[in-house]
Structures are given as C-alpha cells and as structure tokens.
N, C-alpha and C positions, 0 to 999 in steps of 0.2 A: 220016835217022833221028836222034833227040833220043839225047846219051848217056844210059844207065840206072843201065849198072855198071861197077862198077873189077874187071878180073881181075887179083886178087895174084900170080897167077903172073906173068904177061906187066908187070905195072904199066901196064895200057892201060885206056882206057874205051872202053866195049864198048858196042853197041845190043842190044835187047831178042831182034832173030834172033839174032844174034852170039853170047848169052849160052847160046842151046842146040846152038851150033853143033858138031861135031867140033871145032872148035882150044880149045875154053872150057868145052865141053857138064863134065868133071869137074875142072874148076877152082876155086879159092875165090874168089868172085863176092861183091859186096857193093854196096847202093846205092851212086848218089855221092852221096847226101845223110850216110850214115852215115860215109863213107870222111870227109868233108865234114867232119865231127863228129872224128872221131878225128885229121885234120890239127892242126887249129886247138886241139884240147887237147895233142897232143904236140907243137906248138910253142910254146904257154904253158909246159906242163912245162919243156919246152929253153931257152927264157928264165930262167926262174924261176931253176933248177939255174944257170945259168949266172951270175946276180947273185949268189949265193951262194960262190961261189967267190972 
C-alpha cells in the first residue's frame, strides 16, 4: 500500500486502510503532500530565523 497520510498523533505514515482503522480511525490525519508542504516551509522558516540571529 502507497503512503497517503501522516498521523500527528503517532508521527507515522499511514495507508489509506490504516487511516480508518481503530489505532488512527480519530486521529489528526493529514495528506503527505500537505504534511510535505508544511515541512519544507517550517524549515525555510527555521533557516531564515536562524540567519538572523
């Protein structure tokens, strides 16, 4: 199974059964493209802050 999602609780990538499963089914669940997205700009940020100092 291809991963689909990131569960913030667990910090795991999940497959698409996995994500309605009992261990996930009411977790906070998020593409990996979105999770993907908010990496790479809180690591810009984390740079950025960081040359400033």
């Amino acid at each position: 199974m291809p991963w689909k999602y990131l569960c913030r609780n667990h910090q795991a990538l999940i497959c698409k059964w996995c994500a309605g499963s009992r261990v996930h089914k009411d977790h906070i669940q998020v593409s990996v493209e979105q999770a993907a997205q908010e990496f790479k700009v809180g690591g810009w940020e984390s740079s950025v802050s960081k040359m400033l100092l």
